[in-house]
N, C-alpha and C positions, 0 to 999 in steps of 0.2 A: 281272105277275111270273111269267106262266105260263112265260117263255124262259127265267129260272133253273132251271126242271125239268128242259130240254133239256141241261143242262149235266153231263155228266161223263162218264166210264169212264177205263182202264188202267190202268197198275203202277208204284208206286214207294215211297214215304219211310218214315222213320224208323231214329231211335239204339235202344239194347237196349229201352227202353221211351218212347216219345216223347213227347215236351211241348215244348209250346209254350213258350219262352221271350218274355217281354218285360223289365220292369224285373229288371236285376240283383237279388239278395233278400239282408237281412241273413244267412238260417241259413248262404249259400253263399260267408260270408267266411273267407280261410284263414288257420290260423294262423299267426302271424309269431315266425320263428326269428332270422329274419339276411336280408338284401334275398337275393332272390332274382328271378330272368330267366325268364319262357318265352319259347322264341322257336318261332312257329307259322307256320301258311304256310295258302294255298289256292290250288286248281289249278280248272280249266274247260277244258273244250273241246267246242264241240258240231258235229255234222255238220246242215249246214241241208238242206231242199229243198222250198224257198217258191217260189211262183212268186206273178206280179202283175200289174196290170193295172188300166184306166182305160178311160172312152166318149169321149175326145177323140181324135178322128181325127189331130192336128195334131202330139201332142205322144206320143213315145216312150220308155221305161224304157229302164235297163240288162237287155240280157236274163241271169237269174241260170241257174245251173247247180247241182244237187245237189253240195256238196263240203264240206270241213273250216272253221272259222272258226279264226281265231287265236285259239290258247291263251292265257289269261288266267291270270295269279298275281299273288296278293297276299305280303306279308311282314309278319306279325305281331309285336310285344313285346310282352309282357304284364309289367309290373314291380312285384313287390312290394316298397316303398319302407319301410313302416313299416306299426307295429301298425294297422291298417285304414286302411291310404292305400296305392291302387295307380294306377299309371298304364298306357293303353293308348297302341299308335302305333299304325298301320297303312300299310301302302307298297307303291304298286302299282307290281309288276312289269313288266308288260305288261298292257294295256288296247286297245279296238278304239281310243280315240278319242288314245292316246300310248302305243308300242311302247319308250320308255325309262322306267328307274323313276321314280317322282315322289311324294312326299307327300302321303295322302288326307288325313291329319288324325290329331289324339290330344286325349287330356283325362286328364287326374287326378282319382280318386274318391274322395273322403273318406268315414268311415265311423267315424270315431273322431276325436276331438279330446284325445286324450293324448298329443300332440306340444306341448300348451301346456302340463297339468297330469295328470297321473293321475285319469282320471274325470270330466275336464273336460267338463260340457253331458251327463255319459251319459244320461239320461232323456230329451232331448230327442233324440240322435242314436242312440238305439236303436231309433226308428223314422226318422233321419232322413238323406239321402242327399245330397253338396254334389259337385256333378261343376264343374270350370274346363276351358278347354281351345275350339282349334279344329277344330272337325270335326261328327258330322253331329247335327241337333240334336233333341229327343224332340217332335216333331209325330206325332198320330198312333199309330194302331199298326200301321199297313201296312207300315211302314220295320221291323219287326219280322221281316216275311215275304218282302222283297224280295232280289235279288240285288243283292250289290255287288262289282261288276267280277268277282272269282273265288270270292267268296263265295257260292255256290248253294246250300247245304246247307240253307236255312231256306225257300228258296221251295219250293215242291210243284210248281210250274211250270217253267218254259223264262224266261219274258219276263216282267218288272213289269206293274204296272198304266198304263193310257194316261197320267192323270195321274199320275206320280210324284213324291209329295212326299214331298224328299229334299235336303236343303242339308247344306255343310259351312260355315260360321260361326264368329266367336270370340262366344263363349257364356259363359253362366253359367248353373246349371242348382241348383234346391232339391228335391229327392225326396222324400218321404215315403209310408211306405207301411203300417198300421198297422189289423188285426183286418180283412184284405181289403182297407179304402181303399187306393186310390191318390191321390194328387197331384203334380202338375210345377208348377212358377212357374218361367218363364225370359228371359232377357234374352240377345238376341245384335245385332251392329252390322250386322245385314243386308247383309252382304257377301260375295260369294265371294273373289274376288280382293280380296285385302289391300292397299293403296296408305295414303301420305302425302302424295301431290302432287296438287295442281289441273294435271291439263290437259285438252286438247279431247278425248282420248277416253274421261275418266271424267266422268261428272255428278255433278257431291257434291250435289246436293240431298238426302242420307242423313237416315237416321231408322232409331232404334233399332227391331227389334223385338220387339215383347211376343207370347209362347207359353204357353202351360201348358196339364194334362188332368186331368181328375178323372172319376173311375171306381170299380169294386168288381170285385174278382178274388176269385176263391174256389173251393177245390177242397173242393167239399160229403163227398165220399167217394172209393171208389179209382174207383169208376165214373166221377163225374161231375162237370165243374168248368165254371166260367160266367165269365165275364166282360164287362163293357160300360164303355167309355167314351166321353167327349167332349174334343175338343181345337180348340183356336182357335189363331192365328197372327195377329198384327194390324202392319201397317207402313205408315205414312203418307208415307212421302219416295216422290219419284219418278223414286229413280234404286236403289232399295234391292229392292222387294218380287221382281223376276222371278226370282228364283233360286230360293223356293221351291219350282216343277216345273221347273227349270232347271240343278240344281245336280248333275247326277251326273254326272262331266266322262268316267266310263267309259266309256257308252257303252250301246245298247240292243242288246239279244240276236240283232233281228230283222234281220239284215247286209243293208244296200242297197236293203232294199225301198224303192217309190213314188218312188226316183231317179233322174232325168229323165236319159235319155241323153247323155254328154258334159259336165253336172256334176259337180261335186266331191260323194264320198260324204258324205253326213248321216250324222251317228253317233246320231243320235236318232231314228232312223228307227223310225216305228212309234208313237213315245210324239206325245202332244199338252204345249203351255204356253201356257196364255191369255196369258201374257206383262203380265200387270198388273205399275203399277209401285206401285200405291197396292192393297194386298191386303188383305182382312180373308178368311180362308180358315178354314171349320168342317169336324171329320173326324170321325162317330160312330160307334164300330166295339164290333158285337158280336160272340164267340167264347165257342162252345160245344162243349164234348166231352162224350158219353156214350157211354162203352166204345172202339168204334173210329171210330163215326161223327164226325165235325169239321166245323162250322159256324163261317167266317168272314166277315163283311160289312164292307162300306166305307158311309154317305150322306156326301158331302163337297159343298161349295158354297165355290165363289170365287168373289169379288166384287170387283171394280173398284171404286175411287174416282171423281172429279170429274176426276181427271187423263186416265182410262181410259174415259172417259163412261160409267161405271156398266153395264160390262159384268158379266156373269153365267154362271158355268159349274157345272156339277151333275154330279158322277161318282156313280154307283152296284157296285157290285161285292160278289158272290156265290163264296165257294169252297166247294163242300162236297164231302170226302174222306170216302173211307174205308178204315182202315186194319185190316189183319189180319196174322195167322202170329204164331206162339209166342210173338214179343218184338216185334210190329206192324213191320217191318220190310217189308211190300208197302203198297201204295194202289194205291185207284183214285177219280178225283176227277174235278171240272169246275169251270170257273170263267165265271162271265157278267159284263161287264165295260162298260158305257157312260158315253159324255159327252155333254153335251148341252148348248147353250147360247148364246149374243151374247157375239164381240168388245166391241161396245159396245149399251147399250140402245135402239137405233133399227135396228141392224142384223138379220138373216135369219137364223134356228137349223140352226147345226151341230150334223150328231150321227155320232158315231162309237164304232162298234159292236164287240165282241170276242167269241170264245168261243174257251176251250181246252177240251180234254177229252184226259186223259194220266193218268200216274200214274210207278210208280217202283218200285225195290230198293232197300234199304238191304245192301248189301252184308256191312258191318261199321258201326259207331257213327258211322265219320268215311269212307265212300265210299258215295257215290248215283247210280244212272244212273236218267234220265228219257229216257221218251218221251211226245210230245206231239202232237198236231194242234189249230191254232190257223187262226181265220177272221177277218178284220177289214176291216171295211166303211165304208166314208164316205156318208152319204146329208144330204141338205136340202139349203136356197137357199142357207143359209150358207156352204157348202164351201167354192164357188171364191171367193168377196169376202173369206175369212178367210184360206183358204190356198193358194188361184193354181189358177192353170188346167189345171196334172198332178193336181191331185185331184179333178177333175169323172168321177163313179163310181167312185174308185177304189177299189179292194180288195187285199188279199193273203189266200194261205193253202197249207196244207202240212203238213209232220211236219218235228220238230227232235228229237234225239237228244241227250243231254247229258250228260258224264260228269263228277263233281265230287269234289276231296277236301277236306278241312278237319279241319286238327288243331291 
């Protein structure tokens, strides 16, 4: 763990005083006068200058140049429907991986049941939280910290984690949250793309799957708050599970890298997907604040079924920030970020390697500019039998510049 040390410096995050946001929280329900709209937005743009490379004499990248990435925006609604029932949308503007607008997903949050009866269930739904809806689903609490398409404000980074677990699903989701505990119980059809027809390009062998995290969050005083959970993911069909690290149709931060000359761009470039279709996926994620230092961790394990001959993958990941200035509105941070694992259990261990070290300004509550340098490496037997012959030694790395807003 001594390479988690190696990990951090430079400037960036944070609102007038920052926190970590995860589960939505009862005291942060507004009160209801009459339906009322927000309509919110996010923007992104970053300047890359990555450069890459590989030990296969045979096989050649695209060569990159230091320049602009396409700007990113998302389109928010936020709708309050009734006395504690609001619904979100979200609609991406422009994304690397589709330049016309398209539907990421929404859900409706219930938080009151006095649309049946005045007071209807209140004791049990004053600590308790009913989300419906397609889109992204509460695995996890990385999907807390990550970017989504122009949504940057909550990462401290540039780029997600290698594995990104990240789906948009139709779900049903139970929250509870109550003297610290947390709880999720959820149910989604493991699906991204939504379909009613049998044909030769979709496999219905489908199967529901089961989610949910149980944890303890707590903010001891103004100093110091802690939090730990666990979260599981289980889906037995074998045409259902690969969406888990597969699902984020935006697009990854890191533009073109490790794409073989004369190929079509990969927009997942950067990130890894064991690609199981039979998943049982665990995410134990501590976060801890004391003052301005922040400690975040990822141990997550996916696992293949019989389908997948019992393949195995292991992510670990480290961010620790630190933030300062009158209202914490700078950091400086690092993040250490591996995988490690078999396709299937007979095969040769893949490992792939990350370090950022960056930080950030928080301008104002809702504008952040990041700078970062970011190194990632491919090394084992496994490489090329998992993932072809341009990643025999491959590597990339560099500085990415990022300027984001969200309101």
């Amino acid at each position: 763990m001594k390479r988690i040390l190696i990990v951090f410096m430079m400037l960036a995050l944070v609102t007038n005083v920052f926190s970590q946001q995860f589960e939505n929280q009862k005291s942060d329900l507004p009160v209801f006068e009459k339906l009322k709209v927000k309509v919110g937005g996010d923007f992104a743009i970053q300047y890359q200058g990555l450069n890459h490379s590989n030990s296969n004499d045979t096989i050649d990248y695209y060569e990159l140049v230091s320049n602009f990435n396409l700007p990113t925006a998302n389109l928010n609604l936020d709708v309050l429907l009734a006395d504690g029932i609001k619904m979100h949308l979200r609609t991406y503007l422009s994304a690397r991986h589709h330049n016309e607008a398209w539907v990421k997903g929404g859900y409706v949050e219930i938080d009151k049941l006095d649309f049946i009866s005045e007071g209807f269930l209140s004791g049990i739904m004053n600590v308790t939280t009913l989300k419906f809806g397609l889109d992204e689903i509460n695995y996890g609490d990385a999907h807390f910290r990550r970017t989504d398409n122009a949504e940057a404000i909550n990462n401290p980074f540039v780029g997600n984690y290698i594995m990104d677990a990240f789906t948009t699903e139709a779900f049903g989701e139970v929250v509870v949250q109550s003297s610290g505990f947390v709880g999720v119980v959820g149910l989604s059809n493991g699906k991204l793309n939504q379909n009613v027809t049998v044909t030769t390009r979709y496999n219905h062998d489908n199967a529901i799957s089961f989610y949910g995290k149980l944890g303890y969050d707590k903010q001891f005083n103004d100093d110091f708050r802690a939090r730990l959970t666990g979260s599981w993911y289980l889906n037995n069909g074998t045409s259902t599970g690969t969406y888990l690290y597969n699902g984020d149709r935006a697009g990854s931060r890191y533009y073109s890298v490790l794409v073989v000359d004369g190929d079509a761009d990969n927009f997942t470039s950067g990130r890894f997907n064991p690609g199981f279709t039979q998943i049982t996926a665990i995410q134990l994620n501590p976060f801890i604040k004391f003052k301005g230092l922040e400690f975040f961790g990822i141990y997550e394990t996916a696992m293949g079924g019989e389908n997948d001959n019992n393949g195995n993958f292991t992510q670990i990941a480290a961010d620790l920030l630190y933030r300062f200035g009158k209202k914490e509105q700078f950091y400086l941070g690092g993040r250490y970020n591996v995988v490690s694992g078999k396709k299937t259990s007979d095969a040769e261990t893949l490992n792939i390697e990350r370090i950022n070290a960056g930080g950030g300004w928080f301008l104002t509550e809702n504008i952040v500019a990041k700078l970062e340098y970011v190194s990632q490496k491919y090394t084992g037997n496994g490489v090329v039998p998992t993932l072809g012959a341009s990643y025999k030694g491959a590597e990339f790395n560099g500085f990415m510049l990022e300027a984001a807003i969200s309101f």
